[in-house]
C-alpha positions, -999 to +999 in steps of 0.1 A: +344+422+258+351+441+292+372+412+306+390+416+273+394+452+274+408+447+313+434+425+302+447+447+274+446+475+303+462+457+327+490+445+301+496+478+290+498+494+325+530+470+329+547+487+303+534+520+295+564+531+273+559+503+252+555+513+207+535+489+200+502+497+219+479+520+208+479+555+219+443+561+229+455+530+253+485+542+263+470+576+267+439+562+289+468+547+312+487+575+316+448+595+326+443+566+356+485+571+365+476+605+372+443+595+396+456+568+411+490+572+418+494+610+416+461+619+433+454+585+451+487+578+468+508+608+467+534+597+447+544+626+430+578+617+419+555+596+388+552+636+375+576+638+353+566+606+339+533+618+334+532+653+321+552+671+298+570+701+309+553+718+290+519+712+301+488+738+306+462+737+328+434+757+308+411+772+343+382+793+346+405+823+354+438+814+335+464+789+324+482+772+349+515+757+346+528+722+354+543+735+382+512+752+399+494+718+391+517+700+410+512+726+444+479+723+441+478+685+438+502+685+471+474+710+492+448+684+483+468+658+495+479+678+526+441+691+529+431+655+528+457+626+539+437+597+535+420+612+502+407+580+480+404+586+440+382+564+420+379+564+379+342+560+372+346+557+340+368+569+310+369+571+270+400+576+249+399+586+214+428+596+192+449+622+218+420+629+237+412+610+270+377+622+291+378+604+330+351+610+354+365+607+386+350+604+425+369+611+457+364+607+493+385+619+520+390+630+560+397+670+557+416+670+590+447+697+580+446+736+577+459+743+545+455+772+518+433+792+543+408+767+550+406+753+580+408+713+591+369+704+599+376+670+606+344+662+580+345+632+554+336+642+523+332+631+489+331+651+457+340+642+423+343+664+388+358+654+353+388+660+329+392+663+293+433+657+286+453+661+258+487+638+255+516+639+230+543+606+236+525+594+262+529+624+284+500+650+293+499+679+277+469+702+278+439+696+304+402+711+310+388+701+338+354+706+364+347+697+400+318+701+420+339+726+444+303+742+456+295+707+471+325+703+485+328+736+509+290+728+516+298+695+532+329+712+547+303+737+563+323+763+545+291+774+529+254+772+540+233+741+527+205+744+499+178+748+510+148+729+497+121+751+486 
């Protein structure tokens, strides 16, 4: 079944446009786009391929536009040239596609206040996305960020008690 499943994916991932897959498919491929290309590589001229202009990033503070996405994806990237995004694992159902994602990556440049430590780190979080025509429209989303400035030493360790 998973070999199966693989091939459908693979096939699909050729041609992403195409009517006659299904959407939770279609949508799960756009999801890994986003990770792999967009997050992995840098490749951000796949963006308006991949989200609608209308898109929202629903945060813990406010919306976010497309727009302000897009910056932030670049300071990761900038914050972490040789950053390395993995898909763990993923489910698509209707609209609605969940990935769980891990990352590891060299922070070696001073962006967004934060300084370049030079440390490797990993960290990893998870997205819930909501697509319309292939295209990413709405998106909540967690990542261990406390984790992250620990390993940065941006933050003292736990301490075990």
């Amino acid at each position: 079944m998973r070999f199966g499943r693989a091939l459908l994916i693979l096939a699909a991932y050729a041609s992403t446009t195409s009517p006659a897959l299904a959407d939770p498919v279609r949508n799960e491929i756009v999801a890994r786009r986003v990770l792999d290309e967009l997050l992995g590589q840098g490749r951000f001229e796949v963006m308006g391929e991949l989200y609608d202009p209308a898109f929202v990033f629903h945060g813990d503070d406010r919306d976010y536009s497309v727009a302000e996405v897009e910056a932030n994806m670049r300071m990761l990237r900038a914050a972490f040239p040789d950053l390395m995004v993995r898909l763990e694992r993923s489910v698509a159902a209707g609209d609605l596609v969940s990935v769980q994602w891990s990352a590891v990556g060299t922070n070696s440049v001073r962006v967004g206040g934060f300084p370049g430590t030079g440390r490797r780190v990993t960290f990893g979080g998870m997205a819930f996305v909501r697509l319309r025509d292939g295209r990413m429209v709405e998106e909540w989303a967690a990542q261990d960020s406390l984790s992250l400035l620990r390993q940065l030493g941006l933050l003292p360790a736990a301490r075990a008690d």
